[in-house]
C-alpha positions as CSV (number, residue, x, y, z in Angstrom):
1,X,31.4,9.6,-8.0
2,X,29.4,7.7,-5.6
3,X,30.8,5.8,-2.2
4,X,31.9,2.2,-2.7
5,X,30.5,1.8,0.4
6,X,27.1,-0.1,0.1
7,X,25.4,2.0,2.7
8,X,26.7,5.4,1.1
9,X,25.9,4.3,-2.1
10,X,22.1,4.0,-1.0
11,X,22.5,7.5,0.7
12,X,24.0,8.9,-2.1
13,X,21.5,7.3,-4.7
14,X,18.7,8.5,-2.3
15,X,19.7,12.0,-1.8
16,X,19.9,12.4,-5.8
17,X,16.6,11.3,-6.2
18,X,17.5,8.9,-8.3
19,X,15.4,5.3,-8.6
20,X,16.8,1.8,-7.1
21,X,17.0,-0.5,-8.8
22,X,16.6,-4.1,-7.4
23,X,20.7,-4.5,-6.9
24,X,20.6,-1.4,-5.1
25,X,17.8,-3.0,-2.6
26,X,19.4,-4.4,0.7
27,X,17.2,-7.9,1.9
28,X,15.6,-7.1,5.1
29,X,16.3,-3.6,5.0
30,X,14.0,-0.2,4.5
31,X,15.7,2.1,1.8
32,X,14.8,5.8,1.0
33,X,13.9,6.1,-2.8
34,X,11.9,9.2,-3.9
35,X,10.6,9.1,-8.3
36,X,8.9,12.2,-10.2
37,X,5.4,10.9,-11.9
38,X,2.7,12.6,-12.9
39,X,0.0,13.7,-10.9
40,X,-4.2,13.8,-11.3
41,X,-3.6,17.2,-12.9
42,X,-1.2,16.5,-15.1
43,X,1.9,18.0,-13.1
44,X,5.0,16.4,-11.8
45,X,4.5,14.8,-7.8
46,X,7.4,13.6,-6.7
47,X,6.7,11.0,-3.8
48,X,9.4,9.7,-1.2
49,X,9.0,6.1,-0.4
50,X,10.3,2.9,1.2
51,X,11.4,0.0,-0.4
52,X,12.1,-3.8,1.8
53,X,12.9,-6.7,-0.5
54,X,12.6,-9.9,1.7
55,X,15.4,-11.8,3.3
56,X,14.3,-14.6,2.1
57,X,14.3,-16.3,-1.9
58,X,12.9,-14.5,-4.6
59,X,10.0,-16.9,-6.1
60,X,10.4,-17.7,-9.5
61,X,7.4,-15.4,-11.1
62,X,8.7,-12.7,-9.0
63,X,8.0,-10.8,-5.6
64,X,4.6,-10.2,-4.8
65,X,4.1,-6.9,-4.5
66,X,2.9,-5.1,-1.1
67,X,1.6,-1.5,-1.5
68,X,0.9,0.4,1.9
69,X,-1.1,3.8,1.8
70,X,-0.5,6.2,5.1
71,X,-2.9,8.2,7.2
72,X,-3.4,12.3,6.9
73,X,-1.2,11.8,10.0
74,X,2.1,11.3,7.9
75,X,2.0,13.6,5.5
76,X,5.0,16.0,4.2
77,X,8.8,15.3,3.3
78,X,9.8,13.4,6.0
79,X,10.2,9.7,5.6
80,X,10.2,8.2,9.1
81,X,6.9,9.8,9.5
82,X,6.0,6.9,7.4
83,X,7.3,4.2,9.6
84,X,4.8,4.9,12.1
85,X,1.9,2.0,11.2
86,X,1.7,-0.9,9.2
87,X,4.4,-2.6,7.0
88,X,6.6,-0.6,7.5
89,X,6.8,-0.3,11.2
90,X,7.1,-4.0,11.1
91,X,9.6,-4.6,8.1
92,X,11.9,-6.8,9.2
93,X,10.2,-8.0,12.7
94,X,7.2,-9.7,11.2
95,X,7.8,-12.9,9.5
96,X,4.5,-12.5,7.5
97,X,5.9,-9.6,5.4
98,X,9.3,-11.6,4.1
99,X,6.7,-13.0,1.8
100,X,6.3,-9.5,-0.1
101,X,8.8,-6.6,-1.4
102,X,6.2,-3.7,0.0
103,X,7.1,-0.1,-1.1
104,X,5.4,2.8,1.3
105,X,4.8,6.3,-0.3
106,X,4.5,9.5,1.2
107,X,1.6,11.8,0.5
108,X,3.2,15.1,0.4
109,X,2.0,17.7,3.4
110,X,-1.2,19.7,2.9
111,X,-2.5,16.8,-0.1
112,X,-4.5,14.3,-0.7
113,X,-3.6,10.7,-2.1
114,X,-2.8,11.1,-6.0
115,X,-4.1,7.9,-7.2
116,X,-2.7,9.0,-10.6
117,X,0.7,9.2,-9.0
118,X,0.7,6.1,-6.9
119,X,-0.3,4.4,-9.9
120,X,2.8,5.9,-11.9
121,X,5.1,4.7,-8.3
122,X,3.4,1.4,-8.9
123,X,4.0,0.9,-12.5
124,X,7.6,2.0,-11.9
125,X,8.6,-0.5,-9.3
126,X,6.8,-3.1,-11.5
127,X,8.8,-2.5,-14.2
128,X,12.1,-2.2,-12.7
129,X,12.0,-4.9,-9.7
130,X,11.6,-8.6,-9.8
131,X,7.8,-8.7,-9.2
132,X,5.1,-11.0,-10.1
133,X,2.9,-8.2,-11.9
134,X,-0.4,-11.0,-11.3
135,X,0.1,-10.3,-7.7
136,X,-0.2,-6.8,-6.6
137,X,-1.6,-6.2,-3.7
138,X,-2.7,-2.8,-1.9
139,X,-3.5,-1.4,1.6
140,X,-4.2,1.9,3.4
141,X,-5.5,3.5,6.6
142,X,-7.7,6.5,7.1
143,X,-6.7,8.9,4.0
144,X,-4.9,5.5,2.8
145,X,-8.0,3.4,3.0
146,X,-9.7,6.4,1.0
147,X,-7.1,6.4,-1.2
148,X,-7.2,2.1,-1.7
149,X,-11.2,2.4,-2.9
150,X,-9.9,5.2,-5.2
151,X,-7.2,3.0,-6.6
152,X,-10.0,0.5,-6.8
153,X,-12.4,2.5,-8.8
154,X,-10.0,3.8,-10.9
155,X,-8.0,0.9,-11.7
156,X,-10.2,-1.9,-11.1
157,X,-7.5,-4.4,-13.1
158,X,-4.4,-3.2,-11.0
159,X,-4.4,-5.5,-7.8
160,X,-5.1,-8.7,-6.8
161,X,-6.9,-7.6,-3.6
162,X,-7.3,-5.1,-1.6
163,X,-7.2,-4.3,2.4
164,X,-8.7,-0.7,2.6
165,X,-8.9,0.1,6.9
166,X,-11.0,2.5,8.4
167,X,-11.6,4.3,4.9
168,X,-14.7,4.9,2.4
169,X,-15.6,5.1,-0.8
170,X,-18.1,5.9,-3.8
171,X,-21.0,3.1,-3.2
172,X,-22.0,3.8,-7.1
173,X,-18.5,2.6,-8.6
174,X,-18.1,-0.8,-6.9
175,X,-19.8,-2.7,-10.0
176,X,-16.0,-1.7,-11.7
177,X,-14.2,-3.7,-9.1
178,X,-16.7,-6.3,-8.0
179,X,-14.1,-9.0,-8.3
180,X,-11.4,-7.8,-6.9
181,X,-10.8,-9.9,-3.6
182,X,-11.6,-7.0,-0.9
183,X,-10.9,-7.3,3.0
184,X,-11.8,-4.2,4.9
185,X,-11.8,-3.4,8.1
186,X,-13.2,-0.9,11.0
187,X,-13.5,-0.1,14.6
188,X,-17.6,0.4,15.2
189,X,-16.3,3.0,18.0
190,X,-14.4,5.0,15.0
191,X,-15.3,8.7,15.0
192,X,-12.8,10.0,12.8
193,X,-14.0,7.9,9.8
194,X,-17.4,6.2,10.7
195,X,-17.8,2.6,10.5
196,X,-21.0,3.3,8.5
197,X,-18.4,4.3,5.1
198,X,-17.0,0.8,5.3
199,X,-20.6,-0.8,6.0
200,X,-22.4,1.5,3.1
201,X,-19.2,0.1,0.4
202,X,-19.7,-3.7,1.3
203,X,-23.4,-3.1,1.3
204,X,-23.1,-1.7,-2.2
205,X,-20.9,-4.4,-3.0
206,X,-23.0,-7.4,-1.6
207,X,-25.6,-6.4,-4.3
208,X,-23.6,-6.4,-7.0
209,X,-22.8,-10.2,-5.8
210,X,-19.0,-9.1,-4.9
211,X,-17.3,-11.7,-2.3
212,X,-15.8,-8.7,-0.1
213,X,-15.9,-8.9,3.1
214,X,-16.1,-6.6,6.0
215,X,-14.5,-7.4,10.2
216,X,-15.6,-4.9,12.0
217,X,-13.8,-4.4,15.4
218,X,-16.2,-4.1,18.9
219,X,-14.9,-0.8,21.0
220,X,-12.3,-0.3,19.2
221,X,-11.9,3.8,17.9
222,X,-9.9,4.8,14.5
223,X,-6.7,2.7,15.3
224,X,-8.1,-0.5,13.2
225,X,-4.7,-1.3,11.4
226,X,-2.4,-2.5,14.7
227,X,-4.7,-5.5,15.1
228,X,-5.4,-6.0,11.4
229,X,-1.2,-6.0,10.5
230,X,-0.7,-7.9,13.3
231,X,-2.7,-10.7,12.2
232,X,-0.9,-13.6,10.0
233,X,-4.2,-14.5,8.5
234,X,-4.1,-11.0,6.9
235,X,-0.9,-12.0,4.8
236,X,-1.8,-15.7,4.4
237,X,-5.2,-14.7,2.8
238,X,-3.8,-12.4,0.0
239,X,-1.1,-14.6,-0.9
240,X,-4.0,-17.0,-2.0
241,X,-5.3,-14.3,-4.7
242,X,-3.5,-13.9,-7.9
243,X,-4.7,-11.9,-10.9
244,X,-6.0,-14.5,-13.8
């Protein structure tokens, strides 16, 4: 029998492996979840994540939806490896983010993103949390900016927009997501993941009349994203897209 304790109950419910729902979720606070979906090759993944519903009122269509994709950098079993950049460092400190309930994965160590899995994650918080399913909205870093034009390509009609960071792409798939709202973004001193992958996707995407766009960073190496998530214009702007 679980605790009556609220804060055991979470433990408990996270330790079983078994899914939150949204009375389980604590306003303003990060809770451990962790859901078997299937993967790219047809196999179980089961991926650990974060959940952080807002402190403040829900919206009446829902949450807006906030999905953040780690670097290689955070890979394995252990949660607050995840906490390191982006939303979720700043859960609960930013104002910005009481806008969104944001969910975090965790690739797990020695993989790759499983775009077939996130999107499994994704359709299960959907269904099971109060979110406005018109406004979805996904981000990454490094592997996780990979992994965001993945989740682009192959689900074009998924998100709202899209913030991939210091990632890259496949140039010949952007006509399937031309118009998704895209904001990337990349230091030109980067030489983990060259500013020329973000530069050849927005070329490729300029042709095909797409309204992405591209900030580019002067001297500034792979750590794009603690300038990009600090800046409130980041959260304003995909707030103003919603799926039609």
């Amino acid at each position: 029998m679980l605790s009556s304790h609220p804060s055991l109950t979470l433990l408990c419910l996270a330790l079983l492996g078994t899914p939150l729902s949204a009375a389980d979720l604590t306003p303003g606070v990060l809770v451990k979840d962790s859901l078997s979906v299937p993967g790219d090759a047809g196999s179980p993944t089961t991926l650990g994540y974060w959940s952080y519903l807002p402190k403040a009122a829900k919206p009446a269509a829902g949450w807006p939806l906030l999905v953040f994709l780690h670097g290689a950098g955070e890979r394995g079993s252990d949660l607050e490896l995840v906490k390191k950049h982006g939303p979720p460092k700043l859960a609960g400190s930013k104002p910005e983010l009481e806008s969104f309930l944001m969910i975090a994965p965790q690739c797990p160590a020695g993989r790759w993103w499983d775009t077939v899995a996130v999107k499994g994650l994704i359709d299960h918080v959907v269904a099971g949390q109060p979110i406005d399913p018109k406004r979805i909205y996904i981000t990454g870093i490094s592997m996780g900016g990979f992994a965001t034009w993945s989740l682009l390509k192959d689900h074009p009609t998924l998100m709202a927009a899209a913030v991939p960071i210091c990632g890259g792409g496949d140039p010949a798939s952007v006509a399937n997501f031309k118009s998704v709202p895209i904001w990337a973004f990349h230091g030109d001193k980067d030489t983990a993941v060259p500013l020329q992958r973000s530069l050849d996707m927005l070329e490729a995407l300029k042709k095909v009349d797409s309204k992405a766009r591209l900030t580019v960073y002067p001297g500034i190496g792979h750590d794009s994203w603690t300038t990009t998530f600090d800046n409130p214009d980041l959260y304003a702007w995909l707030l103003e897209h919603r799926k039609s």
